[in-house]
N, C-alpha and C positions, 0 to 999 in steps of 0.2 A: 504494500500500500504506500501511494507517496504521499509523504506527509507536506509535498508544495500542495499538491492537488485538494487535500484534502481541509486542509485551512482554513481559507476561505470556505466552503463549505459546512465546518463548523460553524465559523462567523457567522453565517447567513441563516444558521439553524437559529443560533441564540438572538438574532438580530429578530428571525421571523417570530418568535416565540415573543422576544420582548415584546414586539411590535402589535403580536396579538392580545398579548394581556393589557397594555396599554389600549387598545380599542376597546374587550371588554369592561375596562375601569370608567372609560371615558362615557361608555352608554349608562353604564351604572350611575356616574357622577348627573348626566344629564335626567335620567329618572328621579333622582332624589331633590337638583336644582327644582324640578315640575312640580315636585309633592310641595318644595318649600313656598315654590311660589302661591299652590293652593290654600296652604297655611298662613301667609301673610295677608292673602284674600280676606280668609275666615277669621281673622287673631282680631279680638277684641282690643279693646282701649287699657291692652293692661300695657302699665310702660315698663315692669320687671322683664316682662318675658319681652317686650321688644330690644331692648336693652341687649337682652344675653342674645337675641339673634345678630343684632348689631354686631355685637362683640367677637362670637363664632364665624360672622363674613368678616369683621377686620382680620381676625387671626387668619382664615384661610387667603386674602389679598397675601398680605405679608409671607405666607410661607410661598405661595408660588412666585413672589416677588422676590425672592432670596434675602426677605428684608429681618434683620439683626435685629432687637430693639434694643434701645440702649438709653440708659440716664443720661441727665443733665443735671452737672451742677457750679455752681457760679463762685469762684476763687477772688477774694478781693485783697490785694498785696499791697504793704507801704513801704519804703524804705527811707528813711529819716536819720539826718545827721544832726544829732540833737544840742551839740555843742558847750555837754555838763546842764544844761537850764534845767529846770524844773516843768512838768506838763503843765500845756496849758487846762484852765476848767474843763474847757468842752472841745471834745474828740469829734463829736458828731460829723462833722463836715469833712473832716480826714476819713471816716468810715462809710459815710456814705449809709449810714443807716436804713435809709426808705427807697434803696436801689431798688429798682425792677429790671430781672425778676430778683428776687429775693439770696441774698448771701449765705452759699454753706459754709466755707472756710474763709476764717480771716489768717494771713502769717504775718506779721509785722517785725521789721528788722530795723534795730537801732543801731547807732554809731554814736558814740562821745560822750553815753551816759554818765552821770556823776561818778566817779572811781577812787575819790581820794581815800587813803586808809580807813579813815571813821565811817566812813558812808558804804564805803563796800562792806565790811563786816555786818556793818547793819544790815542793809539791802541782804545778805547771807541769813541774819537771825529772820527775819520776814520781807516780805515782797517788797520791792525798791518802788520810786513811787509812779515811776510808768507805767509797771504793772497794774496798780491796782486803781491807776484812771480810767485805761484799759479794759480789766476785768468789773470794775463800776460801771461803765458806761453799758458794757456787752451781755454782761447777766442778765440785765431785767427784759432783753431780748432772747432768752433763752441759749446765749453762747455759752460754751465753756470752757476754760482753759486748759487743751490737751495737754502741752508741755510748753517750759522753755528751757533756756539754757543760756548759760551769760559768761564772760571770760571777759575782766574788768569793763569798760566801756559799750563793749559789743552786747547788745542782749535779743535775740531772738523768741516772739511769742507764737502759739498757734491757739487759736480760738476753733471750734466747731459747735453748729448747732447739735443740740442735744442729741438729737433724734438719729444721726450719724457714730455716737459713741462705740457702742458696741462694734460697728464697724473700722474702727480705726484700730489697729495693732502694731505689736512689733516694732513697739515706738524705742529708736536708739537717738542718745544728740551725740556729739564730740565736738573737738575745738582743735584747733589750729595756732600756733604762737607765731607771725612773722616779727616784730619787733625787736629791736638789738639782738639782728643774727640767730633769731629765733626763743631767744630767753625770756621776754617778755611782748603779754599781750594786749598791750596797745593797737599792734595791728595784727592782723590774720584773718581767720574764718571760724564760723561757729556754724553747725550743720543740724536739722532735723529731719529724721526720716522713721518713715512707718509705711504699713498697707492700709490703701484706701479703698475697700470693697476685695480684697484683693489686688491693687494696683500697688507698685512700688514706687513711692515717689520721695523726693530729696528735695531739701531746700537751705540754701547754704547761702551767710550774711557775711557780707566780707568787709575789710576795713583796708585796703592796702596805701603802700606806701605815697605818701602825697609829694608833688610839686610837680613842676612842665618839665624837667629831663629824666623825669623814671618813669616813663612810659615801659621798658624792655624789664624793669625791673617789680613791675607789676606784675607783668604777665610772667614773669618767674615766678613769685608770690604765688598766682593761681596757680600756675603749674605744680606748686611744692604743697599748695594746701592739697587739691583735687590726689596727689601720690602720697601724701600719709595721712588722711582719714579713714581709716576702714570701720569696718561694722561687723555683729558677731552672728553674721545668717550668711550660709551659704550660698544663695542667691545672688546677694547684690552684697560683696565681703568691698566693696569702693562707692564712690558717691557715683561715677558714671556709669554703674552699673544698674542703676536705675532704669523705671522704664520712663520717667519722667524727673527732671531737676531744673529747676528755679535757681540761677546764679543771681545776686542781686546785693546791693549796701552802695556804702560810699568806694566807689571802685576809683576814684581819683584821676581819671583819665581828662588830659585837658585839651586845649584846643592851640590847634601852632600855627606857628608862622604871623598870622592874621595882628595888627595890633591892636591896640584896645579902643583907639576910637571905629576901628571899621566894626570891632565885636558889637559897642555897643548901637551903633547905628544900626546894623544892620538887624540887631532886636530888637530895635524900639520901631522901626520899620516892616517887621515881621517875616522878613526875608531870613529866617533862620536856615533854609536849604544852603546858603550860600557857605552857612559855616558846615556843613554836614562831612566837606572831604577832608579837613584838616580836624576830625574829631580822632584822637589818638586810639581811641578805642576800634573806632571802624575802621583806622589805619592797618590797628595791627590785626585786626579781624583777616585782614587781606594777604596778610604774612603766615599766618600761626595756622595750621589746618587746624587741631583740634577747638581755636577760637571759633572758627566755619561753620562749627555742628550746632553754635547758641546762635538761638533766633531773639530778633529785638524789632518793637514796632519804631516806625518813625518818630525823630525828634521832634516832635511837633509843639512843644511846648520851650517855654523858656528856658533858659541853661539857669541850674537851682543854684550855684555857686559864682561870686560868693555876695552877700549880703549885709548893709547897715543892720544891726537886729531890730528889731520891731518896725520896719519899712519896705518898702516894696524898692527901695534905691542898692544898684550896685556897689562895690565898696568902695567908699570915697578916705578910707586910711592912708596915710601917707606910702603902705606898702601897693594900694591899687590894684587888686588882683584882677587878672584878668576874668571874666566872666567863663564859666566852663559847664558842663552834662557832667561832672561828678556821681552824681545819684543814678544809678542803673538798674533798671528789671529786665535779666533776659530769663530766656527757658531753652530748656536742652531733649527734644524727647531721642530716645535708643534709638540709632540706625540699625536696620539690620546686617545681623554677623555675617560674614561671608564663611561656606564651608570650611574645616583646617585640614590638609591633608596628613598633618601629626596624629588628629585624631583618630584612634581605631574605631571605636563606638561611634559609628554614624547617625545613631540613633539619640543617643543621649549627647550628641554633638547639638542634633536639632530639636530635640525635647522639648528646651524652653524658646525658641523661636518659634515651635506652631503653636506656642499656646499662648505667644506674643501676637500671632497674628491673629488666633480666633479672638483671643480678646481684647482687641487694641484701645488705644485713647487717643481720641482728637481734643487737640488742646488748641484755643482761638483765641485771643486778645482781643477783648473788647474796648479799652480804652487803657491810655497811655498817658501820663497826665500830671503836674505838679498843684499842689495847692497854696496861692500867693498869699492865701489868707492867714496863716499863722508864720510871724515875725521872732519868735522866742531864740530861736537861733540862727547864723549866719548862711544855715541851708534852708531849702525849702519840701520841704516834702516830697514825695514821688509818689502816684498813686499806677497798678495798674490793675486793672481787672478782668478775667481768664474765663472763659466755658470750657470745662470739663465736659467731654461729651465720650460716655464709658458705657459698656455693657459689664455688670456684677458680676465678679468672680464667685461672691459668698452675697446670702442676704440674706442669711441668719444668723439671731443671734450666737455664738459659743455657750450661753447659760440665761437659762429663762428663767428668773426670778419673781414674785409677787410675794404679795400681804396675804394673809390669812386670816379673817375673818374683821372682829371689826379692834381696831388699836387704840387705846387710850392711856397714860400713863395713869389708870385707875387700876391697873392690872398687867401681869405679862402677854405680851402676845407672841404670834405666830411667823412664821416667811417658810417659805420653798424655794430651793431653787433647785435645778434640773441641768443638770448638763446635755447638750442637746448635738455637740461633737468634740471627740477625744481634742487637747490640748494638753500640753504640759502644765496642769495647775500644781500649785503649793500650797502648805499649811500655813504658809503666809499670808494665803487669798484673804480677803473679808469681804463683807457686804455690808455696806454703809447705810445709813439713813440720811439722804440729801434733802435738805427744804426746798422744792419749785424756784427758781429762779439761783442756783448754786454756783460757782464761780468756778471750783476745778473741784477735782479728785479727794483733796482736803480738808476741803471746805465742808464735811459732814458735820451733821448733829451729835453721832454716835456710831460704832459701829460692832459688828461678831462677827471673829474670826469665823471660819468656813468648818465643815467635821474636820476631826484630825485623824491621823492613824492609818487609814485606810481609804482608796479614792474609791470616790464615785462611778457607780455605772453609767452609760450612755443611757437616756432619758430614763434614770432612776432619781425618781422624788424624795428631798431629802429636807426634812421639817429643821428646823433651828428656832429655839426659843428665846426669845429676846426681853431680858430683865426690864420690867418699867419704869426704873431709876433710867432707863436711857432712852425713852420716851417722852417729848416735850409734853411737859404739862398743858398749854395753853392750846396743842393741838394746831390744826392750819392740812395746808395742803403739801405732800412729800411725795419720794421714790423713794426704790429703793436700787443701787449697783452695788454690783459683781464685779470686785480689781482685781485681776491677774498680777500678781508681781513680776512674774515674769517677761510678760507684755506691756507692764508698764500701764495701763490702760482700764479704762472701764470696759468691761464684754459683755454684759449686761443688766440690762435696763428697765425696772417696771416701769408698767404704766403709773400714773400719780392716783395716788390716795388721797382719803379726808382721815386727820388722825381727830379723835375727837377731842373737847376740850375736857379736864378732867375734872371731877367733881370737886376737887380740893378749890381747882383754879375759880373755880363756880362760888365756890362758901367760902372761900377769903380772898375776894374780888383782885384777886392777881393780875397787873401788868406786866409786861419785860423788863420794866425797871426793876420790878422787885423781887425778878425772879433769879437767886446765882447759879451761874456755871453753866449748861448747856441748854439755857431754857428752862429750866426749872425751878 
């Protein structure tokens, strides 16, 4: 038998077979469209079941459409060279509060916060006071403070809505020292990263070296941060290992050649394009490859350096700085790897590449932008704001937790919580009592450690009783999370409770003034 001859003939058998099953399917499909359409005929004014036939023809468009579905969510980024000053009262307008559509992540990155011995020790015993304008402002919005991390003057925050908690993991910071030869950190890079749904993303606040002839020694700087910060997950063990990173701070980069009256004419004229090719940054973009892979929106706004403080006037000091883009927001997403032919395992070569590609992220700049409005320092703010556009790796929680029945601090009450997929947890874990409107991870009422001794089954329900000394008296509206130590992170999140008020708070007419220590 020849197996030329015979080949195609195969082919043509499986071809003819698909061919016919696919006809049959299709008479089938066409029978059932018939029945639906007689049904749509007959269907009453119920809008339930219109609803769910709705929904059953969007989902069939979409699969013959090859269409993905995927979230969106809205990233709003500051970078601020704060100059030692103090915050101002109100953030709002730096935040952008009542953006539409609605912010899930805020990451904000300073440069030149207060650092003097007295003050950092402090800022060390409790939050320094950026943070907690910051965390005041963003609470009563339902933010929370995921993490930050600070290394003298640099301090990087990450804010998320609530609702995203459990979703966020695997959170690692570290820091960077470039200053005197590496010893101190005045200047360097301070980095946060975590999974976002399953995404791996990085966000790293840089401070590098300043003035108009260290442009080549900046991009050392980055090159030396970006090769010794690593991380402790195999995945992404470096910052561009990411599938997503936000490079961004006072990167220092200035503007040449040009002198200072053509700079400032030509910003007070608006022809800022003119300065675009002598901006050192986008010079050396054109040198460096791995500068080539960060993407940055146009300069379309003012150059934020440098500044009379509380004026919208360039610097009129007898030093005259030239006017400069200092303040930077780019983003970096992972190109794809190209085959190794080192590698034997072809397989686990491309392992995490197709599962890059099925579940990718488009990441869009929606605005790029300085705010002239706040004078406190001799920079001005940088605003930009991102559409994350993601299909979910995970959308469940790792641990499903709730109240149990009704809580009062008249009595002890109840909680569950459920593990609902394997993680490394510890006897470290706890589950906190948060009040409605909670700032981070710390900010609890109270909290019980998780059982000890022995781990939990996968969705096996495990009771925890919770003493009513660690119950606010006065009662209000609460959750309750589930911190992983390990992850750093909340992994889960009830819905909010009514804790009631308690009888005591009742029969000797108790306010918070007069109640000590946790509410009570």
């Amino acid at each position: 038998m020849d197996p030329l001859m015979d080949s195609p003939r195969v082919r043509s058998d499986s071809m003819g077979s698909s061919t016919s099953q696919g006809s049959r399917s299709k008479v089938l499909l066409r029978q059932r469209l018939s029945q639906l359409l007689t049904c749509i005929e007959d269907m009453s004014s119920d809008d339930e079941a219109s609803e769910e036939v709705s929904r059953t023809l969007d989902e069939a468009f979409q699969l013959c459409g090859g269409y993905v579905p995927t979230d969106a969510f809205r990233l709003h980024m500051v970078t601020w060279n704060v100059g030692t000053a103090e915050p101002p009262e109100d953030v709002t307008s730096l935040l952008q509060l009542d953006a539409q559509p609605p912010t899930d992540l805020y990451v904000i990155g300073l440069q030149e916060v207060n650092a003097t011995p007295v003050r950092f020790i402090s800022d060390m015993i409790s939050e320094d006071s950026w943070s907690h304008v910051f965390m005041d402002t963003l609470a009563p919005r339902g933010f929370v403070k995921v993490t930050s991390v600070r290394m003298q003057g640099l301090l990087l925050l990450v804010f998320a809505k609530h609702i995203h908690l459990p979703y966020i993991r695997n959170i690692q910071t570290t820091y960077t020292r470039t200053g005197i030869f590496g010893y101190w950190g005045n200047k360097g890079g301070i980095s946060v990263r975590f999974s976002f749904y399953g995404h791996m993303v990085c966000f790293l606040n840089c401070h590098l070296a300043a003035h108009m002839n260290y442009a080549l020694q900046r991009v050392d700087e980055f090159e030396y941060i970006l090769d010794t910060q690593d991380f402790d997950f195999y995945d992404t063990p470096n910052v561009l290992d990411h599938k997503v990173v936000f490079w961004f701070g006072d990167l220092n980069f200035r503007i040449t050649d040009h002198g200072l009256h053509f700079l400032r004419s030509s910003i007070e004229s608006g022809r800022l394009h003119l300065l675009w090719s002598k901006d050192q940054l986008i010079m050396m973009k054109k040198q460096e490859p791995f500068l080539q892979e960060f993407q940055e929106g146009p300069l379309n706004f003012k150059p934020t350096y440098k500044f009379d403080r509380n004026s919208d006037t360039y610097d009129t000091s007898g030093k005259k700085r030239k006017p400069a883009w200092t303040d930077r927001i780019l983003w970096r997403i992972k190109p794809k790897s190209l085959p190794s032919e080192e590698d034997d395992d072809e397989n686990a070569s491309t392992s995490t590449d197709d599962k890059e590609e099925e579940f990718p992220i488009l990441v869009t700049q929606d605005k790029y932008t300085c705010d002239m409005s706040y004078g406190v320092s001799d920079h001005k703010p940088v605003i930009a704001t991102f559409n994350l556009e993601l299909r979910k790796i995970f959308d469940t929680p790792l641990v499903h937790v709730s109240p149990l029945g009704v809580w009062s601090a008249d009595q002890d009450a109840l909680l569950t919580y459920t593990v609902q997929e394997d993680f490394m947890s510890s006897t470290w874990d706890w589950i906190a009592l948060y009040k409605v409107g909670f700032k981070s991870a710390t900010d609890y009422e109270s909290f019980v450690w998780v059982r000890e001794n022995d781990w939990p089954e996968i969705n096996e329900v495990i009771e925890i009783s919770v003493d009513k000394d660690k119950i606010p008296v006065l009662g209000g509206q609460y959750v309750l999370g589930y911190y992983s130590t390990n992850m750093q992170s909340i992994i889960g999140l009830s819905d909010s409770f009514q804790i009631l008020e308690s009888r005591r708070a009742v029969m000797e007419g108790l306010v918070p003034e007069d109640i000590n220590g946790l509410n009570k």
